[in-house]
C-alpha positions as CSV (number, residue, x, y, z in Angstrom):
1,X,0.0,0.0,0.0
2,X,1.2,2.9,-0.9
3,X,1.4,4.5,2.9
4,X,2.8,8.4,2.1
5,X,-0.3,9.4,-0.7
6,X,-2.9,7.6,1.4
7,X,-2.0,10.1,4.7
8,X,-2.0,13.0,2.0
9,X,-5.4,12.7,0.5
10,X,-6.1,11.5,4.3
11,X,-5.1,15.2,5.8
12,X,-6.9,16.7,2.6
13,X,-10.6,15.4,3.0
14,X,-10.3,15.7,6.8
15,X,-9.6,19.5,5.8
16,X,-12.8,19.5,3.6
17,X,-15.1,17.6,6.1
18,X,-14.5,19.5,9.0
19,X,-14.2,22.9,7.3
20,X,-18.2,22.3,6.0
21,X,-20.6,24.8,7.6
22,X,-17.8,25.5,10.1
23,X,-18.2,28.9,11.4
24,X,-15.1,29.9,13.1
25,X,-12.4,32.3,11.4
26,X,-10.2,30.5,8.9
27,X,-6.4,31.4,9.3
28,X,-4.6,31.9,5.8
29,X,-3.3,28.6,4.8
30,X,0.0,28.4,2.1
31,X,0.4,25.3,0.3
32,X,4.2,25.5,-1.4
33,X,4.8,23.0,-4.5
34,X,2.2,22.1,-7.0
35,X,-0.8,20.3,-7.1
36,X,-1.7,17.3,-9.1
37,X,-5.4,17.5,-11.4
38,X,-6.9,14.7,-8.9
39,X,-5.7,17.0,-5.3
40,X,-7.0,20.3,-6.9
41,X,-10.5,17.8,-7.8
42,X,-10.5,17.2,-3.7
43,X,-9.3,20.6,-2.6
44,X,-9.7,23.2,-4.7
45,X,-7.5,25.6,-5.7
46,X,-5.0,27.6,-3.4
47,X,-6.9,30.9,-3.5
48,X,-10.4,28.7,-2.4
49,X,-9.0,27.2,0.3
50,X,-7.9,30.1,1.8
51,X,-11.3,31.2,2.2
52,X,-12.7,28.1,3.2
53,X,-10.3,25.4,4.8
54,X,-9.3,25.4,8.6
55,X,-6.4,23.1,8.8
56,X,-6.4,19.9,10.6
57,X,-3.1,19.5,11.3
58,X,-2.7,15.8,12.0
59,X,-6.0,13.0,12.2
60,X,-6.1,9.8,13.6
61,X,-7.0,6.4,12.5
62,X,-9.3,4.1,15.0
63,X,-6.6,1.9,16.0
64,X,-4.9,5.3,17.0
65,X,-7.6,7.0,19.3
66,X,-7.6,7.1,22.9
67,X,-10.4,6.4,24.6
68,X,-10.7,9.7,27.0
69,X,-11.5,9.9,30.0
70,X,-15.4,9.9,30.9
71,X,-16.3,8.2,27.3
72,X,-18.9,6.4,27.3
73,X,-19.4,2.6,25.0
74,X,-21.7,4.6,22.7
75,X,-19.4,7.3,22.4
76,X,-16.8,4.9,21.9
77,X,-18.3,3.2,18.7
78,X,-19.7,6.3,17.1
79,X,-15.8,7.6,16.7
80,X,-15.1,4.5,15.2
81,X,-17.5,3.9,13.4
82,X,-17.1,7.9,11.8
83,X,-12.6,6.8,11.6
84,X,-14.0,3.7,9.4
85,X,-15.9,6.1,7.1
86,X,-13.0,8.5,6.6
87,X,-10.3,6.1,6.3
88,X,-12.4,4.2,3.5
89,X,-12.8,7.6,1.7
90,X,-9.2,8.0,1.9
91,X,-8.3,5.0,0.5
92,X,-10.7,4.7,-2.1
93,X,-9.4,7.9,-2.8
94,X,-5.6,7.3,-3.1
95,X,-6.3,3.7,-4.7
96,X,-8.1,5.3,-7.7
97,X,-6.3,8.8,-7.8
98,X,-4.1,8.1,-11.1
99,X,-7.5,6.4,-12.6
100,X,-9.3,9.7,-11.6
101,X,-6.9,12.2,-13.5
102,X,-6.8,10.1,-16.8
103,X,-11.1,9.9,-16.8
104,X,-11.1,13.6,-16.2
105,X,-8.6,14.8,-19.1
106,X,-9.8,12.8,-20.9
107,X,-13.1,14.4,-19.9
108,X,-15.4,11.5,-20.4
109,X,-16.4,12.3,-16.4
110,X,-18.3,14.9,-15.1
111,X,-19.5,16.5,-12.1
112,X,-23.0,15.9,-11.3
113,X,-26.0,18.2,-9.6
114,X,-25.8,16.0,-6.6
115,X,-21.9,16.4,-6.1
116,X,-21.4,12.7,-7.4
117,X,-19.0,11.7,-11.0
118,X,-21.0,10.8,-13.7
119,X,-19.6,8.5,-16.7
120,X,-20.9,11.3,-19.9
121,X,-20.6,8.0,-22.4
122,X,-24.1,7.8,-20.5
123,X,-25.3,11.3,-20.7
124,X,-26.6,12.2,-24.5
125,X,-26.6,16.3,-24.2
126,X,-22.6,15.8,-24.1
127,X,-20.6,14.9,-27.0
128,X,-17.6,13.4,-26.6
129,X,-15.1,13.1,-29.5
130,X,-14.5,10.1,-31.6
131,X,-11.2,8.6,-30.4
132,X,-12.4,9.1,-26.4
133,X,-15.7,7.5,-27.2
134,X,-13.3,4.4,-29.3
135,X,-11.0,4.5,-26.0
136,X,-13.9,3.8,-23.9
137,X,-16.0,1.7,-26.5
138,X,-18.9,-0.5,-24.2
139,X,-19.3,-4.1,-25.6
140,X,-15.8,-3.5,-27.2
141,X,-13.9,-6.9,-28.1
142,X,-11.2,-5.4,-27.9
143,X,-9.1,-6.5,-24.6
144,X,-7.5,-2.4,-24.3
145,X,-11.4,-1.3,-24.8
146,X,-12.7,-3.5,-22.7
147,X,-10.1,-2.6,-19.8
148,X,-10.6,0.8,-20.4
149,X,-14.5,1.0,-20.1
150,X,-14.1,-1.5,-16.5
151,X,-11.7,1.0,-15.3
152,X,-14.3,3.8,-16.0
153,X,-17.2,2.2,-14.7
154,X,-15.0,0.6,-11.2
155,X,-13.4,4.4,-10.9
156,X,-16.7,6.4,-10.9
157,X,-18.8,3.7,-8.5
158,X,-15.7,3.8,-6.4
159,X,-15.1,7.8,-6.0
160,X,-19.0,8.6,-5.4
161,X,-18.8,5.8,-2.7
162,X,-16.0,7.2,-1.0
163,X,-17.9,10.5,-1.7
164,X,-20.4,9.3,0.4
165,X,-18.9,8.0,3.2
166,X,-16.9,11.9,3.5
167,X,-20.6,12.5,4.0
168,X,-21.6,10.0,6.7
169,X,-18.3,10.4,8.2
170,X,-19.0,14.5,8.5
171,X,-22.6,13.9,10.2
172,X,-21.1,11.1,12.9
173,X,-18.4,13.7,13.8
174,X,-21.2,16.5,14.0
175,X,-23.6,14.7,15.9
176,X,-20.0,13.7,18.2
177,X,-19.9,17.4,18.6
178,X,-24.0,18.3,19.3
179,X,-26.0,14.9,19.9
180,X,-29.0,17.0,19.2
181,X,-27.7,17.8,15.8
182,X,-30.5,16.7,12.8
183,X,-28.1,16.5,9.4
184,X,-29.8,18.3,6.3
185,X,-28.2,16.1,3.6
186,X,-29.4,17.7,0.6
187,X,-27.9,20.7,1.9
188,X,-24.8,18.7,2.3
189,X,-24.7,17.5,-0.6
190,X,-25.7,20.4,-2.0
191,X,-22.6,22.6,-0.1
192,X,-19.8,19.2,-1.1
193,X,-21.2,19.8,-5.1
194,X,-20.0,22.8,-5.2
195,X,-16.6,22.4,-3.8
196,X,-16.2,19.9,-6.4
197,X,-17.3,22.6,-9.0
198,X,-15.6,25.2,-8.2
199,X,-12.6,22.4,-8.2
200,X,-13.4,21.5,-11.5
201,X,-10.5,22.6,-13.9
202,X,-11.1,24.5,-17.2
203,X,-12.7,22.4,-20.0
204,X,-14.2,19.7,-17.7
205,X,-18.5,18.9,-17.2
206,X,-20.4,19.9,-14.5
207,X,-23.9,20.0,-14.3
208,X,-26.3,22.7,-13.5
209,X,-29.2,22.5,-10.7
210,X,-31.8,22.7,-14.4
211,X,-30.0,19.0,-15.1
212,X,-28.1,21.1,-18.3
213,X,-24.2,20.1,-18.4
214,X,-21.9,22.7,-19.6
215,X,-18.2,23.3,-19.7
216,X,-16.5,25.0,-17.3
């Protein structure tokens, strides 16, 4: 496993979950070095994260957490139950990362309406040029057709799952915070689309609220 990328990405989304709806003041952050496609697609551009990302300077996995004093068993499992979330999304993450930057410039992905990747061989509003739509032929016989449609499919069902468990992961750690607290997901969601919008590089799909995709 490749240990060094996985605790990248692994700082990275912690950043994004717990800067959501987070209303303290966000100290200046300066990232030195460039960023890959697939890290400015899961946080943004320097100049947006600035504005928007408080950051978490270390996170632990479960097997790392200390059980403080005064927790309780319920307490307990909802921490490790919200560590297995995140450290899935990680993973999936950093397993699929180089798989994520070839589907995107190649721009036969998209981002969605609902803050998901969408496969745009599906979508018929968007037309893809010849050679990607022969690099990604469906029903191909061809064994480098064939691999590359699998990959497509396996690398958007795997980044909108890890997607979702950034979500659940987010709402344990909230209701952690405030057990009273009632998540809003399609205002969630809603808020995590648009970080992956506005994350979006020039040229790629995203897809208005009115269902329309456009280029960015």
């Amino acid at each position: 496993m490749k240990i060094a990328p996985i605790i990248f990405v692994f700082t990275i989304v912690f950043t994004i979950v717990f800067a959501a709806h987070c209303s303290v003041v966000i100290p200046p952050i300066t990232f030195t070095g460039s960023k890959t496609a697939t890290e400015k697609q899961i946080i943004g551009e320097e100049s947006e994260l600035e504005e928007d990302v408080w950051m978490i300077s270390s996170a632990k996995t479960t097997s790392e957490v200390d059980i403080e004093e005064g927790e309780t068993a319920d307490e307990r499992r909802q921490v490790e139950q919200e560590n297995r979330y995140m450290y899935r999304a990680f993973s999936i993450m950093d397993a699929f990362s180089e798989e994520l930057s070839e589907l995107k410039r190649d721009r036969v992905v998209g981002e969605n309406k609902d803050g998901l990747l969408t496969n745009l061989l599906d979508v018929s509003q968007v037309e893809l040029s010849q050679e990607i739509q022969e690099k990604y032929k469906k029903d191909s016989e061809d064994r480098d057709q064939k691999r590359a449609y699998r990959m497509l499919e396996e690398t958007v069902k795997q980044i909108n799952i890890a997607r979702n468990y950034i979500i659940e992961g987010y709402i344990l750690h909230q209701k952690g915070l405030d057990p009273s607290y009632q998540p809003d997901r399609s205002v969630l969601k809603n808020s995590y689309k648009e970080k992956y919008h506005n994350a979006a590089l020039k040229g790629e799909y995203i897809q208005l609220d009115n269902k329309q995709w456009i280029t960015k």
